[in-house]
N, C-alpha and C positions, 0 to 999 in steps of 0.2 A: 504494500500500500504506500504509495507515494506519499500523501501529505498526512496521514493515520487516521486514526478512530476516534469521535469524540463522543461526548455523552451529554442530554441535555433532558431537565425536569422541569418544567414551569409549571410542577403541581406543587413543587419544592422551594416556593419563591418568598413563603412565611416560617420556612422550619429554620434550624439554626442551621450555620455555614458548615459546622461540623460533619455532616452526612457527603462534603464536597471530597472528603479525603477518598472515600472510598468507591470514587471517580477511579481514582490511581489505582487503588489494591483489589479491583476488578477487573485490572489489566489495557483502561483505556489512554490513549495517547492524549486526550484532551477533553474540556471542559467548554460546554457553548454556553456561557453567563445568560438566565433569561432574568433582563435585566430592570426587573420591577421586583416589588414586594422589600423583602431586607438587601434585595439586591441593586438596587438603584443608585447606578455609577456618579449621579449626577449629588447624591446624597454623600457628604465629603466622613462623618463617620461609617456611614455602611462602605460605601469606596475601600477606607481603609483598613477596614475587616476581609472584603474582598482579597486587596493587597496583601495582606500576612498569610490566608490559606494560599495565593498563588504562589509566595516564595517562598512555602515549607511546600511545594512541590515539583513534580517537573511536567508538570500538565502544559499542553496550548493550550489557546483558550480564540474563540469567536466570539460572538455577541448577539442575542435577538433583542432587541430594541423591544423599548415598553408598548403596548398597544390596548390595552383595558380603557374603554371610554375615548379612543382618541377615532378620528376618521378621517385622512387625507381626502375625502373628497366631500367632506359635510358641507353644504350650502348655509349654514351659520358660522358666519364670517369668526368669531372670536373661538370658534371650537376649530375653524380649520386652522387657524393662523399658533391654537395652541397645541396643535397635531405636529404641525410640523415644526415647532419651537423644540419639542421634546423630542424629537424625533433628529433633530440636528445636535441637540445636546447629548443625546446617548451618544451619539457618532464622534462630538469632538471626545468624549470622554473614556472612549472603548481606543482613542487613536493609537494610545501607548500600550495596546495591549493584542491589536490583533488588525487582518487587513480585511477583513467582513462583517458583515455587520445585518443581518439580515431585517427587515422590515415588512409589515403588514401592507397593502393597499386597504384602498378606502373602501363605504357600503353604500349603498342607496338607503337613505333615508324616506320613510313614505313621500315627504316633499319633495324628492330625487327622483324617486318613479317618475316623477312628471315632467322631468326635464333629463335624462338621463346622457343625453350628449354632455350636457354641463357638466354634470358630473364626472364626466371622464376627462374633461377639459381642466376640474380644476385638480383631478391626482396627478395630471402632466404637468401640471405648474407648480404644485408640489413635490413631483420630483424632481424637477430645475432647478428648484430651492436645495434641496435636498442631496442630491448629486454635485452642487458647486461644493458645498461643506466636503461633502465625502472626499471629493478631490484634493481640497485645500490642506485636510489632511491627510493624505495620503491613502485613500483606502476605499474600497466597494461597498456600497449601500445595495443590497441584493433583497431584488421585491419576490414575494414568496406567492406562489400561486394555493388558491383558497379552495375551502371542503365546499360540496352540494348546498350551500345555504344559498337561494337564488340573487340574496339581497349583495353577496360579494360581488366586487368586482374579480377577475384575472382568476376564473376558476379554469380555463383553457389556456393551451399554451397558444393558441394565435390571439387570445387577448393579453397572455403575459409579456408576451414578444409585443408587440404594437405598442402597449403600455410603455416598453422601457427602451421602444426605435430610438436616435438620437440623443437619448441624453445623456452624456458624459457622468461618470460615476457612478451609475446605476448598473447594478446586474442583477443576475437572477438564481432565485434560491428554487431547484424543485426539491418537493415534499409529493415522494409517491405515495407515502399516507393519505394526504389530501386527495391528492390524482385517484385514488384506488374509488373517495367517496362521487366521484361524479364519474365514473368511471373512462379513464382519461392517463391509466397508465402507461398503456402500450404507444401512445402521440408523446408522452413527455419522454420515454426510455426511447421513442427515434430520436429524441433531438438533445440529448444527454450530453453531448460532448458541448452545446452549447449551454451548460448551467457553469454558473461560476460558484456554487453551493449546493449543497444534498443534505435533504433531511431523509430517513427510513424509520418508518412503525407501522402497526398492522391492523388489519382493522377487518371489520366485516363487509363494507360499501357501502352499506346506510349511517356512521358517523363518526366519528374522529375520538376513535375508541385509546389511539395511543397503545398501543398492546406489544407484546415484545415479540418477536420475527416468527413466522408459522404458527402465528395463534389466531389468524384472520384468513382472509381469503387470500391473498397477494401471491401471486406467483413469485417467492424469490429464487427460484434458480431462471428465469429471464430478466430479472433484475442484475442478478449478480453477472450475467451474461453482456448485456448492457455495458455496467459498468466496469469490464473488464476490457474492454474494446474501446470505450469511448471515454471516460471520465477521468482525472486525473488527483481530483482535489480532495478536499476533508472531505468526510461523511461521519453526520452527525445523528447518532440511535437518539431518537427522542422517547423516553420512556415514564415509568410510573414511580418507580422506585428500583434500588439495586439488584435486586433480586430478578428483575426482569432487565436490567442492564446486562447483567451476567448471563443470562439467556441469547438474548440476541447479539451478544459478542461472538458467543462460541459461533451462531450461524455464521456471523461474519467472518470468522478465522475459516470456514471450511471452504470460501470462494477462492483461496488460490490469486487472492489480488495484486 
């Protein structure tokens, strides 16, 4: 595996930092910060609790930016403008610690239904905003394609792709967990070699169960076929707790990556 194996919980975003060691002594190569709750980079005491568990190890580490309550493409001016405030601040604040950063797009709000060109007009000018930052500090803001809730946006990879045409700093995270729930795996493992991020967990198809590898539907030996041909970057087990981190590790060690 070129860039290695990370592990990530954003069920684990109020428990104590403590549970991060055994990131490591589960054999994973790194740590994707989901970066709300006691983990919030932007918060300079939790920051520096962060800081002491990453140098008592030898984890990498990525970043998912916070997304609870926020909507790059809300049509309430003071909600959008604080979407991507925070969404720029994870970015500067993750810059000394990793070159990705992954991010939510926005939803239709019922008022959005009614105008739903605008709304995709304003998460491209959201990401403009958002991609200068990432550049400025050196690093990729990767928009992540979304589960079956119709109200997301970029649940397809030809809306993930359009979404993030032209904009400088912007890349893109697939999450075949998501893909698996609108069923849209086999379109995003064609065009794998163009993700600049991978998330993998498992699920059933109807919702974003999060489950650890071969406890859902998901074909992974075409996944892992996939991304042995075409992927090169981190891959990141998004799971519940260690006990199914250590599950879907071993799947992972038996791909031959």
């Amino acid at each position: 595996m070129k860039n290695g194996i990370y592990f990530s919980s954003s069920s684990k975003v109020w428990d104590d930092p403590e549970w991060v060691f055994g990131i490591e002594d589960a054999g994973y190569d790194g740590w994707e910060i989901s970066a709300d709750g006691r983990y919030r980079l932007d918060d300079p005491e939790k920051r520096r609790i962060i800081f002491d568990i990453i140098g008592s190890t030898d984890l990498g580490i990525t970043v998912h930016a916070p997304y609870g309550d926020l909507n790059l493409a809300s049509f309430n001016y003071p909600i959008w403008r604080e979407s991507i405030r925070q969404t720029c601040l994870c970015i500067e604040h993750a810059a000394d610690l990793t070159s990705r950063v992954t991010i939510h797009p926005g939803y239709l709000s019922p008022i959005a239904k009614l105008d739903p060109g605008r709304a995709w007009g304003l998460q491209k000018d959201a990401l403009r905003e958002i991609g200068a930052v990432a550049e400025e500090y050196g690093l990729l803001a990767c928009l992540e394609n979304m589960i079956s809730i119709k109200e997301f946006l970029c649940r397809d990879p030809l809306e993930l792709f359009g979404m993030v045409e032209d904009i400088p700093g912007i890349g893109m995270t697939f999450d075949i967990g998501h893909a698996n729930t609108t069923g849209t795996v086999q379109e995003f493992l064609t065009h794998i070699g163009d993700a600049d991020h991978l998330h993998l967990h498992d699920n059933h198809g109807s919702s974003d169960e999060h489950l650890a590898l071969r406890r859902g539907t998901i074909n992974w030996e075409k996944v892992a076929a996939a991304v042995r041909d075409s992927y090169s970057g981190v891959i990141v087990i998004e799971g519940r707790d260690l006990d199914e981190a250590r599950e879907s590790l071993a799947v992972i060690r038996g791909w031959s990556l």
